[in-house]
N, CA and C atoms as a LAMMPS dump frame, in Angstrom:
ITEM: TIMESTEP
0
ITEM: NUMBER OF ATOMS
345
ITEM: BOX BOUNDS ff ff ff
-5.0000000000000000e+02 5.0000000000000000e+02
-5.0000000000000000e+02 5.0000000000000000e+02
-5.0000000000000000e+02 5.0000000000000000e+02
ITEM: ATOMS id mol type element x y z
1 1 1 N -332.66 210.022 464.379
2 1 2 C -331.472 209.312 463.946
3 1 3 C -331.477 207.934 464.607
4 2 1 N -331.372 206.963 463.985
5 2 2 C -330.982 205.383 464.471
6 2 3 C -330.069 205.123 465.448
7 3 1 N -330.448 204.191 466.016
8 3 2 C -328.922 204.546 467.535
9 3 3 C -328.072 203.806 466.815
10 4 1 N -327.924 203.041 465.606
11 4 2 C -326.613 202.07 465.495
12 4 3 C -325.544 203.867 464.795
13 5 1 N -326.47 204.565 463.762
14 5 2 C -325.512 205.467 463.188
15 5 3 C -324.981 206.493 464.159
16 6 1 N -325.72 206.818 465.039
17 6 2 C -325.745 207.627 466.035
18 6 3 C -324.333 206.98 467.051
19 7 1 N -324.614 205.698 467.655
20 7 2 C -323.396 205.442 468.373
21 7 3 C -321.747 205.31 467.586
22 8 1 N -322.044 205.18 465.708
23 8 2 C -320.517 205.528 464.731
24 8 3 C -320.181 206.682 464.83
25 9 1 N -321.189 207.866 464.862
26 9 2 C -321.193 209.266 464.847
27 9 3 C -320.232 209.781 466.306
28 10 1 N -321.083 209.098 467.679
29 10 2 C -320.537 209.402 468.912
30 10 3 C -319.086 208.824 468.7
31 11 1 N -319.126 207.618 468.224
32 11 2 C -317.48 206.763 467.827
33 11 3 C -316.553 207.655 467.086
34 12 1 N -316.733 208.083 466.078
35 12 2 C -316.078 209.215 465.108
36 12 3 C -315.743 210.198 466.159
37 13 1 N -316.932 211.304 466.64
38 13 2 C -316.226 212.288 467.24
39 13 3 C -315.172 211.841 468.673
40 14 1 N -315.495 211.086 469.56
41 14 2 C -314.401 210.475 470.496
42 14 3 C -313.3 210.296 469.678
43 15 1 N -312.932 209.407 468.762
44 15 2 C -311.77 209.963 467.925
45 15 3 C -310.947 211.18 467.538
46 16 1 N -311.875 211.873 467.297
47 16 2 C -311.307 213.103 466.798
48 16 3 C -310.678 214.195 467.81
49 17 1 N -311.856 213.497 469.431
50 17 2 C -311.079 214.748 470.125
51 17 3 C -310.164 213.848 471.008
52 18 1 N -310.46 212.463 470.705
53 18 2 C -308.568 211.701 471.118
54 18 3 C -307.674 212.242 470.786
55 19 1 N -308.017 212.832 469.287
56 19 2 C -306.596 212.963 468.565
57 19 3 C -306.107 214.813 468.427
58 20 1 N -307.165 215.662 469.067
59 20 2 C -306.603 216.368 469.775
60 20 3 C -306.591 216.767 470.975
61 21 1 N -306.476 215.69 471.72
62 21 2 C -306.276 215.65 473.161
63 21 3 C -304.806 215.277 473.841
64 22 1 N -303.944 215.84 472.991
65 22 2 C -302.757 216.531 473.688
66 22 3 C -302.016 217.56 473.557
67 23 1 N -301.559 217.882 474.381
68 23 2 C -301.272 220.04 474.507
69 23 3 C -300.58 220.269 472.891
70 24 1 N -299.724 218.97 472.274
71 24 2 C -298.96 219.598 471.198
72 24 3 C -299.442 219.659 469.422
73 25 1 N -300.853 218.748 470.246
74 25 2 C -301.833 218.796 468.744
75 25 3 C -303.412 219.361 468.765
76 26 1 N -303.056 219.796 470.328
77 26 2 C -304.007 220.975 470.242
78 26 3 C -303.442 222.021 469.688
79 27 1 N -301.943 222.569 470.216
80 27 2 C -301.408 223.644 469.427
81 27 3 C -301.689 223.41 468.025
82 28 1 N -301.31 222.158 467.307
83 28 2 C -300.726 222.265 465.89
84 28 3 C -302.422 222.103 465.431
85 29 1 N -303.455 222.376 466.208
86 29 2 C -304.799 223.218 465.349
87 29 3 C -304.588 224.415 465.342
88 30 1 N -304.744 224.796 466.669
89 30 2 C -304.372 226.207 466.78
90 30 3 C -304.138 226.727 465.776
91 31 1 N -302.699 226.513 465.92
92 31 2 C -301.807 227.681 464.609
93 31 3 C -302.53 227.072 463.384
94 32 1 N -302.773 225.636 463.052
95 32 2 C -302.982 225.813 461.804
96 32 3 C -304.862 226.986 461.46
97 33 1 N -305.544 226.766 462.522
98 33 2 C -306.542 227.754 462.411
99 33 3 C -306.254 229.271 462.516
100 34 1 N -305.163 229.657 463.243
101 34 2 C -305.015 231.163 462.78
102 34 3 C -304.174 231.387 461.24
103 35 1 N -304.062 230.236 460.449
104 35 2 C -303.321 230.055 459.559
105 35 3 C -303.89 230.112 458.247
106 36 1 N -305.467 229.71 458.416
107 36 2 C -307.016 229.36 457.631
108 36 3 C -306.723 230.554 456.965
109 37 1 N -307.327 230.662 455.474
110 37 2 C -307.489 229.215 454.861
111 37 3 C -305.981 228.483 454.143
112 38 1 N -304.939 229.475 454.741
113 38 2 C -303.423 229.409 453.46
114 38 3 C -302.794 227.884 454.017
115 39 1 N -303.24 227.659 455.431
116 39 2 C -302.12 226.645 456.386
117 39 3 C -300.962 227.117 456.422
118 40 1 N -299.794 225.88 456.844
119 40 2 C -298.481 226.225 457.017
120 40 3 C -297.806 224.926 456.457
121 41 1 N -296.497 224.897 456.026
122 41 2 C -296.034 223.701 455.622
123 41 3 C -295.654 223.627 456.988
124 42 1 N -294.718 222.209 456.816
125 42 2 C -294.364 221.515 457.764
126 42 3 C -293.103 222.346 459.066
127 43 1 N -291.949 222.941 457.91
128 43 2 C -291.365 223.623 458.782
129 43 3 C -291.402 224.436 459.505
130 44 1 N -292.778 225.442 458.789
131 44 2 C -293.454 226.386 459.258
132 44 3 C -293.942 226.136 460.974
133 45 1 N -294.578 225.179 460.775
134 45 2 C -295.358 224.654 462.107
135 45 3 C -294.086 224.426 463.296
136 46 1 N -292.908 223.178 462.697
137 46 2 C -292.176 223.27 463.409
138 46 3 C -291.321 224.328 464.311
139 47 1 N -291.112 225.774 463.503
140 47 2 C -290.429 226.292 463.713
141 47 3 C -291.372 227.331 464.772
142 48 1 N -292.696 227.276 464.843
143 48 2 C -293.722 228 465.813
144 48 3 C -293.493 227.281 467.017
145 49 1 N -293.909 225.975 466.943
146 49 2 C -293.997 225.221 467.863
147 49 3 C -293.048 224.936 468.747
148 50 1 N -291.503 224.507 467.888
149 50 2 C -290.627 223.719 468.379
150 50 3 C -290.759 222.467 468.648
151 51 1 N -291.144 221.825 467.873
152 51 2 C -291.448 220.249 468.239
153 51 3 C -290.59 219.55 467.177
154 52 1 N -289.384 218.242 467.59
155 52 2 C -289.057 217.94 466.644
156 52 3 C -289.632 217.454 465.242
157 53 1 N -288.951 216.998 464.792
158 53 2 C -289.386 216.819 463.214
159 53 3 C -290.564 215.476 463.672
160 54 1 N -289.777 214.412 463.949
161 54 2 C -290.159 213.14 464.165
162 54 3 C -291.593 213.327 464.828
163 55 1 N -291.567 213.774 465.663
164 55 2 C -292.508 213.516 466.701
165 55 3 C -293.295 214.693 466.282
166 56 1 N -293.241 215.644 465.493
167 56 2 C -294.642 216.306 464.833
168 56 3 C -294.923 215.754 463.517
169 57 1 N -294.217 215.147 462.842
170 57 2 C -294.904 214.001 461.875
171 57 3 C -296.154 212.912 462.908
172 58 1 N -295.991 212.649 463.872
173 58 2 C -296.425 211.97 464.289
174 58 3 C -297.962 212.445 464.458
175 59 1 N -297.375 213.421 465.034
176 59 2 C -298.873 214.521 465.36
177 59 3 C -299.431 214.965 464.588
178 60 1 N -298.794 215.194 463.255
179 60 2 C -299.611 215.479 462.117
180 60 3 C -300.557 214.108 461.699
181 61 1 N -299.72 213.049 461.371
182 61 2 C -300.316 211.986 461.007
183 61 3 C -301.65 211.247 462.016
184 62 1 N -301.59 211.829 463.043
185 62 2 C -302.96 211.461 464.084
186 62 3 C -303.924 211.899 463.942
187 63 1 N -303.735 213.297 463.703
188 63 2 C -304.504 214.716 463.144
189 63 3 C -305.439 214.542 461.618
190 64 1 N -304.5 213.865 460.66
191 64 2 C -304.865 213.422 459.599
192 64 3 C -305.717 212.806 459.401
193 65 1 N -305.603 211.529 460.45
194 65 2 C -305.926 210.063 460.001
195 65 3 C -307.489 210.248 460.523
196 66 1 N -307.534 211.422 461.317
197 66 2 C -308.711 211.397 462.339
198 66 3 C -309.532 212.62 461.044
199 67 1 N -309.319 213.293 460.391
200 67 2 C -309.711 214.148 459.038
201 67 3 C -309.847 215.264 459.69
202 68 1 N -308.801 215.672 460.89
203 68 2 C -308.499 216.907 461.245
204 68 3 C -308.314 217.69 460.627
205 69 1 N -307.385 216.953 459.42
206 69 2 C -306.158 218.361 459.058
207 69 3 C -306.082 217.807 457.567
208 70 1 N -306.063 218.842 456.328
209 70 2 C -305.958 218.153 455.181
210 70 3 C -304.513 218.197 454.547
211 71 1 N -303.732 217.551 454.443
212 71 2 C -302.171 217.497 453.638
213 71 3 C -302.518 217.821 451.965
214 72 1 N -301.813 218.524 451.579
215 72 2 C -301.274 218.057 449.936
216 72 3 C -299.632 218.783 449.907
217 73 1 N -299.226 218.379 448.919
218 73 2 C -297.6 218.311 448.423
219 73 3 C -297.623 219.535 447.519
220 74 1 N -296.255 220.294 448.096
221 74 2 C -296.335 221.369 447.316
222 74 3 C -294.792 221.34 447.015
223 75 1 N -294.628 220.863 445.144
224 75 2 C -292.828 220.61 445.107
225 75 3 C -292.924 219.791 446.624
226 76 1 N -291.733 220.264 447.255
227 76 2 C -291.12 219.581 447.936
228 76 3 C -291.508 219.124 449.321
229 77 1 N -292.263 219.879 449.481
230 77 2 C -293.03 220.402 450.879
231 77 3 C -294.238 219.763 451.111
232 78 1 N -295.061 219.796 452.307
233 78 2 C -296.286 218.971 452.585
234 78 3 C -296.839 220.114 453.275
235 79 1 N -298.193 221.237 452.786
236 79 2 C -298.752 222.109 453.693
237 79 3 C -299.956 221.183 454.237
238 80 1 N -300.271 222.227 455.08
239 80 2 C -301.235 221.588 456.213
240 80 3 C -302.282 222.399 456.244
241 81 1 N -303.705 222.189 456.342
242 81 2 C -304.798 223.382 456.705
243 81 3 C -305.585 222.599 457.615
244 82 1 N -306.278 223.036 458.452
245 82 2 C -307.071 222.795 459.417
246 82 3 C -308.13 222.102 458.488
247 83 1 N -309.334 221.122 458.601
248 83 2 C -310.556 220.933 457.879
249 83 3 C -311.371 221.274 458.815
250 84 1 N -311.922 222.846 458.077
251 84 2 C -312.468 223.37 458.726
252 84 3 C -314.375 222.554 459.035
253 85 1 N -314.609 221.79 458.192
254 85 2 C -315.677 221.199 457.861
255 85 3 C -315.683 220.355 458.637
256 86 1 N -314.516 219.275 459.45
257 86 2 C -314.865 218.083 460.133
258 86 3 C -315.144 219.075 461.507
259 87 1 N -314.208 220.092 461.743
260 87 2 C -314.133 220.806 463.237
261 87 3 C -315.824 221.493 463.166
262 88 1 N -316.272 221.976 462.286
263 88 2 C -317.858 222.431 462.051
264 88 3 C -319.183 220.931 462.726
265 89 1 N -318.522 220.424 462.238
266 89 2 C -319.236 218.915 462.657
267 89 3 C -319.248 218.772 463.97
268 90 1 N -318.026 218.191 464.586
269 90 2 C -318.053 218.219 465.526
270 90 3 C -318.629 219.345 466.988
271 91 1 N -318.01 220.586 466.6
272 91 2 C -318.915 221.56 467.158
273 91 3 C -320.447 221.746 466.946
274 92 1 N -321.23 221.143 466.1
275 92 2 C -322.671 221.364 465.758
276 92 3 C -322.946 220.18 466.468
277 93 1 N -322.191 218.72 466.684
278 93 2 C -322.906 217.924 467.582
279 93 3 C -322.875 218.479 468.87
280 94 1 N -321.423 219.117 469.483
281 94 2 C -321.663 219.265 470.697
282 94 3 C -322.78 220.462 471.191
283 95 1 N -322.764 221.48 470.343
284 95 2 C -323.658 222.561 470.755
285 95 3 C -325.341 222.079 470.371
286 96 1 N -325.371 220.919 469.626
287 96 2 C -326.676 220.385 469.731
288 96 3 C -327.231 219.76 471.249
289 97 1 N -326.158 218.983 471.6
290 97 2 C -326.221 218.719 472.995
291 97 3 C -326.204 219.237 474.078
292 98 1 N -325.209 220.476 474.102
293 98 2 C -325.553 220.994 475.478
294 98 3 C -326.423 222.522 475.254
295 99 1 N -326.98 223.01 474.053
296 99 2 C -327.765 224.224 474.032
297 99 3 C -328.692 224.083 473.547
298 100 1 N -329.396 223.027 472.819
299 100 2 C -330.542 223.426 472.07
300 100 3 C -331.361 222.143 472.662
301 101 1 N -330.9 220.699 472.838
302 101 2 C -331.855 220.225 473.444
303 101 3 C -332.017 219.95 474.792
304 102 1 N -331.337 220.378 475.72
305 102 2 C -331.414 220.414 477.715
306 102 3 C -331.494 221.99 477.993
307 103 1 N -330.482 222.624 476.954
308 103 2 C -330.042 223.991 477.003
309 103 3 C -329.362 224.031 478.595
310 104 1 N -328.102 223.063 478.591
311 104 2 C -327.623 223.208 479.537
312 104 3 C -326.502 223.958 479.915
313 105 1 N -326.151 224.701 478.731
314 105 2 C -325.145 226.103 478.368
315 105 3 C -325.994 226.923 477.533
316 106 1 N -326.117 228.103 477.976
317 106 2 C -327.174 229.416 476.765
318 106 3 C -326.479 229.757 475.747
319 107 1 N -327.369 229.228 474.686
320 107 2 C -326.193 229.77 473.664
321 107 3 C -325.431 231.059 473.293
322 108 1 N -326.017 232.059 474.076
323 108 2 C -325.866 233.119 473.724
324 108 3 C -324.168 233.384 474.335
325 109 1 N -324.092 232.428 475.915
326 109 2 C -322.681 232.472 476.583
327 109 3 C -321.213 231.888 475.717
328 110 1 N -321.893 231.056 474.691
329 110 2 C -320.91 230.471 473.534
330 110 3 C -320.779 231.454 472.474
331 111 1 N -321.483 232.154 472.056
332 111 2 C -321.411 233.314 470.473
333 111 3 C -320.293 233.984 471.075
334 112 1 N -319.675 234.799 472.262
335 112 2 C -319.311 235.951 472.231
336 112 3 C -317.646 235.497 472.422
337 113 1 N -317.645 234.205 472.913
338 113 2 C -316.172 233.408 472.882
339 113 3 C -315.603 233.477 471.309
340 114 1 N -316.955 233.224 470.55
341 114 2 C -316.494 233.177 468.697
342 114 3 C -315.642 234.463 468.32
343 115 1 N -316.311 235.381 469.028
344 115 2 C -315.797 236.601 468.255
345 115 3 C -314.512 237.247 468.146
């Protein structure tokens, strides 16, 4: 891989785990991953969480912008699902890095956390 695409790639994922790098949008993966593949609308989330309205729009919209989380409109409502495909990404760079080329975690100590 080219280092210019390689350092957008490293750029992209630092983004992504900016944007879940705080306790209340780490939760709002969370739930939306035990939620996979149906999601939750908006109130749904709120009403798990407890986070006001305002300020989990916010967190949604960080989540979004970063292609965390996919929105569509349902009638009235806005559900939410995890993208499970960007979080696949990101986990295949990091487990490229620390297991398959230093093998500085065994992969075998990561499979049994999956289960």
């Amino acid at each position: 891989m080219n280092s210019k695409k390689n350092a957008e790639q490293v750029a992209r994922y630092a983004d992504m785990f900016s944007a879940m790098g705080t306790e209340a949008r780490l939760r709002i993966m969370q739930l939306l991953l035990k939620a996979h593949p149906e999601g939750l609308v908006v109130g749904e989330i709120q009403e798990e969480l407890e986070i006001p309205n305002s300020t989990l729009s916010h967190h949604l919209d960080k989540l979004r912008n970063e292609g965390l989380v996919n929105v569509r409109r349902e009638s009235t409502f806005l559900r939410y699902t995890a993208n499970v495909e960007a979080l696949q990404e990101v986990l295949q760079f990091l487990y490229a890095e620390c297991c398959t080329r230093n093998k500085a975690v065994k992969p075998q100590s990561i499979v049994p956390i999956c289960k």
